[in-house]
N, C-alpha and C positions, 0 to 999 in steps of 0.2 A: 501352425497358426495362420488364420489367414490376415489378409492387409484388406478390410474392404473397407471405402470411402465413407466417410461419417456423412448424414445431410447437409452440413457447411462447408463438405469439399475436401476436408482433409482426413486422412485416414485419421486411427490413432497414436501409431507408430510416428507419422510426424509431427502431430500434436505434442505428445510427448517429448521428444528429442527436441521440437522446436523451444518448449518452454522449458525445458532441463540446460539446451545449450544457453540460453537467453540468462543461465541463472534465475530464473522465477517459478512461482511455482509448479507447481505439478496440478493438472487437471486430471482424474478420474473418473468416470461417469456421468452422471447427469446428477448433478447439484452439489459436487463435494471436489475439495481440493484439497490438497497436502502438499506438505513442504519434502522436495526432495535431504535437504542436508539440516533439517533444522528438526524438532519435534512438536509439529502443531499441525492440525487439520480443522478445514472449514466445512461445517454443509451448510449451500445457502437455498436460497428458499424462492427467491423472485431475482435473484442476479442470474445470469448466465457464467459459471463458476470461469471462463477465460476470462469476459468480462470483471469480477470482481478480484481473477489474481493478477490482472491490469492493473485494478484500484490501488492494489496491494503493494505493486510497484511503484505505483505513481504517489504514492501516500511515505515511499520508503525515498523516493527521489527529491520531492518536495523538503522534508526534513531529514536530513540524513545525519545518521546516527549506527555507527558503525557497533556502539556498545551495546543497540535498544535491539533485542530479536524482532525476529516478523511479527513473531506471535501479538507481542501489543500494538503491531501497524497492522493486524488483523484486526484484533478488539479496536482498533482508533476507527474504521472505515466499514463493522459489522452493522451498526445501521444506519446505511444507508441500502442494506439489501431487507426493503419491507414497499409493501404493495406502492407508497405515494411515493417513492424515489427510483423508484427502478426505472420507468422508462427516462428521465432527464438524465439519472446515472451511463445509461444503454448508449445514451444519445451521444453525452458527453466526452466516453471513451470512444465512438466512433470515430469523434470530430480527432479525437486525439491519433487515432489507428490511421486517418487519412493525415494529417499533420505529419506521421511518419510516413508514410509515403508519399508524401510529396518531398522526402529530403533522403529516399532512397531507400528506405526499412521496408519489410514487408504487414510490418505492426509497429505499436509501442514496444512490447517484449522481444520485438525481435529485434530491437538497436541494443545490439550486446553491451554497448560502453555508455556509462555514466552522463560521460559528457554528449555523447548526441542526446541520450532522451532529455539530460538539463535545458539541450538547446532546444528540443521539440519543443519544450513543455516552457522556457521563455517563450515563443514564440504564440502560445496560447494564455500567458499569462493576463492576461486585460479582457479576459473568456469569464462570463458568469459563472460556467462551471469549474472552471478553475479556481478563483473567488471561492465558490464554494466549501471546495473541499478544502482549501488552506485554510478556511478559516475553522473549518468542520477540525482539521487536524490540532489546531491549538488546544483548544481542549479535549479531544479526544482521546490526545497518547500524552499530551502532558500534565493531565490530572488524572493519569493510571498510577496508582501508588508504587505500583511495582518498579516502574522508572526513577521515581525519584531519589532513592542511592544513588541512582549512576550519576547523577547532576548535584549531588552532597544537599539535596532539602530532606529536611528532616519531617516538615509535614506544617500543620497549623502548633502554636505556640500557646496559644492563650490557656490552654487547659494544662500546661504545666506550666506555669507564672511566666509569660513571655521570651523573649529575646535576649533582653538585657543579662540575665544571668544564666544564659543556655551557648552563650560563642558567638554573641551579634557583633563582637570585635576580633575573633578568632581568625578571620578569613587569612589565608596564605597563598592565595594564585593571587592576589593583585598588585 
């Protein structure tokens, strides 16, 4: 097999091991990603697939949630990979890839530990594109149905007679 250099300079041998040791995901090809230890794959269409398993991170950093898989921090940040976001998207993971290199990373993905990219990613927080996609994540992965088990919502109420007599005074963590 050979090793020969991609047009951005990195074989794909390092590609790979670079976003596998990073824990994130796996980039394949040109426009699709997969998750090495998880069961979900992406194909995108106008992100540059580093670029969106960046998003993927930075979407899983911002809200973290140990119980929620990728797969719906996938769905929470799939569109913003369509023609009118992609270059602000492009732009905005740069500022964030230079943000880690200015604090020793050779990317976002490549700050193996938690707490550096938290602090990358304070450090850009008052960033319109950061703004963005926090605000993009509130409803993106917390009005995925799928999620809401893990947070005990049951859903909307009015269509089987409220609250009142469904456990609005049942709660037991408070």
């Amino acid at each position: 097999m050979t090793n020969t250099a991609s047009p951005r300079g990195l074989t794909r041998r390092q590609l790979l091991s670079s976003a596998t040791a990073a824990g994130a995901s796996f980039v394949i090809g040109a426009g699709f990603i997969a998750s090495p230890n998880a069961a979900w794959a992406m194909e995108t269409t106008h992100l540059d697939p580093q670029v969106f398993a960046t998003l993927v991170q930075m979407a899983r950093d911002i809200y973290p949630h140990d119980r929620i898989p990728d797969e719906n921090y996938v769905l929470a940040v799939k569109g913003y990979d369509n023609a009118d976001a992609a270059a602000g998207i492009t732009s905005g993971i740069a500022a964030l890839d230079a943000a880690a290199q200015g604090r020793g990373h050779g990317s976002y993905l490549g700050a193996g530990w938690e707490r550096d990219r938290v602090d990358i990613l304070r450090s850009m927080e008052d960033s319109a594109f950061f703004q963005q996609i926090r605000g993009g994540l509130v409803t993106g992965l917390y009005n995925q149905k799928a999620v809401w088990p893990i947070f005990g919502y049951e859903g909307e109420s009015y269509s089987k007679g409220g609250y009142i007599e469904r456990g609005f005074n049942d709660i037991n963590w408070l």
